[in-house]
C-alpha positions as CSV (number, residue, x, y, z in Angstrom):
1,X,-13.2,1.4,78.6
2,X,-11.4,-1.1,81.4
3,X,-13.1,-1.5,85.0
4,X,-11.3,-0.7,88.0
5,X,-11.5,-2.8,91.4
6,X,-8.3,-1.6,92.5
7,X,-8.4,-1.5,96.5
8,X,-12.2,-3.1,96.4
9,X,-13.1,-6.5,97.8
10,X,-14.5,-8.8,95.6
11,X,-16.4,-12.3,96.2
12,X,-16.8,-14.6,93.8
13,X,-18.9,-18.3,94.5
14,X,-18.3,-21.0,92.2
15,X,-14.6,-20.0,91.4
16,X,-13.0,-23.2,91.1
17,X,-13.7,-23.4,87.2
18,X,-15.7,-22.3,84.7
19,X,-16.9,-18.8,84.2
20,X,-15.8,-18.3,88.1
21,X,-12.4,-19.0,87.5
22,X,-12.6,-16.9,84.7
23,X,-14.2,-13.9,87.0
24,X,-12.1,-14.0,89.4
25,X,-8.4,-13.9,87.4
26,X,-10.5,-10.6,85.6
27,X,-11.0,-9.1,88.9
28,X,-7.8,-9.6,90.3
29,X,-6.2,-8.3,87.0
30,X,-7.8,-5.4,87.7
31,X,-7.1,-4.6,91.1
32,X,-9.7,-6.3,92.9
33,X,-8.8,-8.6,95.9
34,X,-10.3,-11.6,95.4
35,X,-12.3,-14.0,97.6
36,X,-12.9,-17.1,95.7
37,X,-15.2,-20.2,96.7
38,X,-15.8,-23.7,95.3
39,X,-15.4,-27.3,96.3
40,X,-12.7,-28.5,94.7
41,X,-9.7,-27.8,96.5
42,X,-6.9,-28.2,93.8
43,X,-8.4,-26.4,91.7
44,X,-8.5,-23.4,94.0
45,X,-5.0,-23.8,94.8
46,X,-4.2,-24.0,91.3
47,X,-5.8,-20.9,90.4
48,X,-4.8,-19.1,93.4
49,X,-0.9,-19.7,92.2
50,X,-1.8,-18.2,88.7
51,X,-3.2,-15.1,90.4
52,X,-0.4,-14.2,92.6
53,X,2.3,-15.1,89.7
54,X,0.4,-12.2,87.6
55,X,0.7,-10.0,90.2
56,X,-3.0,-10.2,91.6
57,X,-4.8,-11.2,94.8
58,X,-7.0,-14.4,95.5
59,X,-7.6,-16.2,98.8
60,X,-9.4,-19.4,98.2
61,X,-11.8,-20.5,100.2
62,X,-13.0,-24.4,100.1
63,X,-16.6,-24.5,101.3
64,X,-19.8,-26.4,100.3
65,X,-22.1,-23.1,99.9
66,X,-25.2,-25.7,99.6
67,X,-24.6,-25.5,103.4
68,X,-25.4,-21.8,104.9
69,X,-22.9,-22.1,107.8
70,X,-20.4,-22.7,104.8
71,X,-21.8,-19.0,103.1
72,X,-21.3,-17.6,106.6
73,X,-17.7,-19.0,106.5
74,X,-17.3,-17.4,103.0
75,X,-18.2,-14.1,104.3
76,X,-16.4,-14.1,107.3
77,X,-13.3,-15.1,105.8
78,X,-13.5,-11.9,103.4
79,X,-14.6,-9.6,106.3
80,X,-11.7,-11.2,108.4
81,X,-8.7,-10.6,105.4
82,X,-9.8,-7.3,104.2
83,X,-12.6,-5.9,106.4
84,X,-15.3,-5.1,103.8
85,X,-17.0,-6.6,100.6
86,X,-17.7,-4.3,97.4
87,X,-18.7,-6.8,95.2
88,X,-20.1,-10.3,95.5
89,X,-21.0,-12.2,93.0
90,X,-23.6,-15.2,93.0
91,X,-22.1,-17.4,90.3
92,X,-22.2,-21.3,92.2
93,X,-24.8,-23.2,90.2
94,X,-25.2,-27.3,89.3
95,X,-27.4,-28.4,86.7
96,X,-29.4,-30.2,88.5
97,X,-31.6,-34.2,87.6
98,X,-32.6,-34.0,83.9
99,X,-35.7,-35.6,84.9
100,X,-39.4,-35.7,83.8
101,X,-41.5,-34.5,86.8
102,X,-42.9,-37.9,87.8
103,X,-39.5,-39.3,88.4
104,X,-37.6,-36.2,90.3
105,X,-37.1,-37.1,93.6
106,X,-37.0,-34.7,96.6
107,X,-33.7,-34.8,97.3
108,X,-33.1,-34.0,93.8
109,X,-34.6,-31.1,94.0
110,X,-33.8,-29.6,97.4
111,X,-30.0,-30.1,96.1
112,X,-30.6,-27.8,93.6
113,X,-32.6,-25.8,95.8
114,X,-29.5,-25.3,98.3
115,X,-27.3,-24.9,96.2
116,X,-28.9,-23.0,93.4
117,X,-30.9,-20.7,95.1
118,X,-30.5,-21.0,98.9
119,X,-26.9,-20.5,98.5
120,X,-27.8,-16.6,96.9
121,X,-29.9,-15.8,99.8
122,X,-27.5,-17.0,102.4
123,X,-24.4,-14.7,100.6
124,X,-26.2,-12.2,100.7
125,X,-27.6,-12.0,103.8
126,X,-23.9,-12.5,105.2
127,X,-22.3,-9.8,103.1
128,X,-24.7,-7.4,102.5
129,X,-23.9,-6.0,106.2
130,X,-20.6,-4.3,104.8
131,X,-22.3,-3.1,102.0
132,X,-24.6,-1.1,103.9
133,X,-22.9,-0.1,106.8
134,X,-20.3,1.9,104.1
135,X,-23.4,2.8,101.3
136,X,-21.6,1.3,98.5
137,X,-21.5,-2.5,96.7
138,X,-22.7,-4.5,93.8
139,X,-24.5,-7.4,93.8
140,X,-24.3,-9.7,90.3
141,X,-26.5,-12.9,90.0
142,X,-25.6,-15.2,87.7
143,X,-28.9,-16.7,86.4
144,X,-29.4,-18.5,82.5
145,X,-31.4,-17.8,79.5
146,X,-33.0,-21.0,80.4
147,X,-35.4,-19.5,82.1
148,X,-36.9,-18.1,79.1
149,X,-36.1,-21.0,76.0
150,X,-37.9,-24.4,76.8
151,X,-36.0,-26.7,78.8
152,X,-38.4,-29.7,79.7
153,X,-37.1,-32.0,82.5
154,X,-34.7,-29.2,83.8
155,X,-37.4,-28.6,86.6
156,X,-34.6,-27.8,89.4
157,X,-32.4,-25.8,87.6
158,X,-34.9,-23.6,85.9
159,X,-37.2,-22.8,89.2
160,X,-34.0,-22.1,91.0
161,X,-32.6,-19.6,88.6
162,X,-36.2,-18.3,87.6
163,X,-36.2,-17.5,91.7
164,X,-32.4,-15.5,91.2
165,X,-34.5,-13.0,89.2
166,X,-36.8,-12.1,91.8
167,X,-34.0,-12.2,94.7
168,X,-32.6,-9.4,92.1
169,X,-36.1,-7.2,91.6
170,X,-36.6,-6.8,95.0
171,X,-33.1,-6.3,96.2
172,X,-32.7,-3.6,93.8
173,X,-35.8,-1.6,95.5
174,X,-34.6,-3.0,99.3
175,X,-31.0,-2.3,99.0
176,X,-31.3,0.9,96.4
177,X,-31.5,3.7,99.2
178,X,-28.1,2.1,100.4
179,X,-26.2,3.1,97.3
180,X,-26.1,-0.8,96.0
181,X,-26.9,-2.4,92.9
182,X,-28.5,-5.2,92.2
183,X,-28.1,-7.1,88.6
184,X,-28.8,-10.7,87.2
185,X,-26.6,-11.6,83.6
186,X,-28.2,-14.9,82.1
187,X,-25.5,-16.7,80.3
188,X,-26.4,-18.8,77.4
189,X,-24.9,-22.0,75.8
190,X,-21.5,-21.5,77.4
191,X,-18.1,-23.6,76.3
192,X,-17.3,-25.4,79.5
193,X,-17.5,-28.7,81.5
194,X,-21.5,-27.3,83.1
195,X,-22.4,-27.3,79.0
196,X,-20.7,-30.6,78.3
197,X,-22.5,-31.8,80.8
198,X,-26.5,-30.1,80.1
199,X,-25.5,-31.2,76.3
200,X,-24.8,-35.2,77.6
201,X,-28.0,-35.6,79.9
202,X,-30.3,-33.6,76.7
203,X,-28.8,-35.6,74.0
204,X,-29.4,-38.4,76.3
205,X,-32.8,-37.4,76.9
206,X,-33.8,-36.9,73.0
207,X,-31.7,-40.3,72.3
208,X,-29.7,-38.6,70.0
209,X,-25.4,-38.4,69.3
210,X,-23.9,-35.7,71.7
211,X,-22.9,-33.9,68.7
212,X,-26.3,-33.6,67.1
213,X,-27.4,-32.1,70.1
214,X,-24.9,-29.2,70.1
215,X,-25.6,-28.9,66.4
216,X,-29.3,-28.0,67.4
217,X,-28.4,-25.8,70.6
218,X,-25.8,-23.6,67.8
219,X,-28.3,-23.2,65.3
220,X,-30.8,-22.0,67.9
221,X,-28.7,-19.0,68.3
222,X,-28.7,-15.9,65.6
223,X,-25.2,-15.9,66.1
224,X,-24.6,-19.6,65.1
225,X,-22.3,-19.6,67.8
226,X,-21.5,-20.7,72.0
227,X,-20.7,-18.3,74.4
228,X,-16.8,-17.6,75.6
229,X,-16.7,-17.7,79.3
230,X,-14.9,-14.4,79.4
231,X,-17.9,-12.6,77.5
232,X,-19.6,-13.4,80.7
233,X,-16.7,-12.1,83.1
234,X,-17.0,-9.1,81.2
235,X,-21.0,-8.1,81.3
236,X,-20.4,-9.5,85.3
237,X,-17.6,-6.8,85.8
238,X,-18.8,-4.0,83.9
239,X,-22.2,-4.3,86.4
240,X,-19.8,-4.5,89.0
241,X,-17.8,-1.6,88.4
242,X,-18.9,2.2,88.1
243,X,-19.2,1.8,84.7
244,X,-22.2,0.1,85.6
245,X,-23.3,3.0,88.3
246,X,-26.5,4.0,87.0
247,X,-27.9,-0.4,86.5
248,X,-30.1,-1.9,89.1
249,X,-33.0,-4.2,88.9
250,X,-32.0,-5.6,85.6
251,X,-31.8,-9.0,84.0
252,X,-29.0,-8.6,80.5
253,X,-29.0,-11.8,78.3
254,X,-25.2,-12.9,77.4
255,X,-26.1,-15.5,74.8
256,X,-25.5,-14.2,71.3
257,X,-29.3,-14.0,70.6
258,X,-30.6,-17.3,72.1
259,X,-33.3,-15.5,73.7
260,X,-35.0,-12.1,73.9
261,X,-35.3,-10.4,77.3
């Protein structure tokens, strides 16, 4: 089974690298036109080139989406190229201070707050306008199974994915009459620069070697195994698409048995 975006806009946050960059070359080599966001300006340009040389549509957009007049930005520039939004997909997330509870300072965690959380809201609120104006879209948060594994002095990070889930539940009811879907995918230990960096700042934590860490996040899966970043692209897009027609509501695990939902 292959999805099909072909002649429907899709927005991806978070697109500069990682499992964004990831999600939005699967999208455009599927058809979709692609909005993409992210901070890092090279890398969007970068990306952007690979997408037209295979054919496929990206406009990059650089915005700061911890900002909600940068989300509104986002939006607009997706209305303003291709004059609706099918899917849009929540992926922007930083991991946040690795610090115990005394010590997190407030600025510490309203960053996460902005960006993690506030950052969903806003998108959504911007975009979901097209959606229901034409009774059709798909909404995919992208949330983590550490939400549901222990993850001491990850305060940040977990409460502001925890609070995706819950954006999700009630959206599905909300926006369900409309003819839109509303789906969170938890990734779990991920390869990628965001895991590189959780695994420094743990190890760091524990006092232990980098590598010893990883050993102890692999053998905490069944699976004995990471996550590739396009197993992720592909649970996002099959939500996405009609494949995915009859999902709403629901929270799918993508972390070769690290947790249970």
């Amino acid at each position: 089974m292959k999805c099909d975006f072909t002649g429907k806009v899709c927005v991806v946050t978070g697109a500069s690298r990682g499992i964004g960059s990831v999600m939005a070359r699967d999208f455009a080599a599927e058809g979709g036109k692609v909005v993409g966001a992210g901070r890092n300006t090279g890398a969007l340009k970068t990306l952007a080139a690979e997408i037209k040389a295979a054919g496929g549509i990206f406009i990059p957009v650089e915005a700061d989406l911890s900002k909600m007049v940068q989300c509104k930005k986002l939006v607009d520039t997706a209305l303003k190229e291709f004059g609706q939004i099918d899917v849009l997909v929540n992926n922007l997330g930083i991991t946040g201070a690795h610090k115990p509870i005394r010590d997190l300072q407030p600025e510490e965690w309203q960053e996460a707050l902005d960006t993690n959380l506030t950052s969903v809201y806003a998108c959504i609120h911007y975009a979901v306008g097209s959606m229901m104006d034409r009774k059709t879209g798909a909404i995919v948060n992208v949330s983590s199974v550490g939400t549901k594994i222990p993850s001491p002095m990850r305060v940040p990070y977990v409460a502001t994915k925890m609070g995706m889930h819950g954006i999700t539940r009630v959206l599905a009811h909300e926006l369900g009459p409309y003819n839109i879907r509303v789906n969170t995918v938890s990734p779990g230990f991920v390869d990628g620069e965001r895991s590189d960096e959780v695994q420094e700042r743990m190890a760091k934590n524990r006092g232990i070697p980098k590598d010893e860490m990883r050993h102890i996040m692999l053998q905490a899966s069944p699976l004995r195994r990471s996550v590739p970043p396009g197993d992720i692209s592909n649970m996002v897009r099959f939500l996405a698409s009609d494949l995915g027609a009859s999902l709403t509501g629901q929270d799918i695990d993508v972390a070769a048995g690290l947790a249970f939902n």
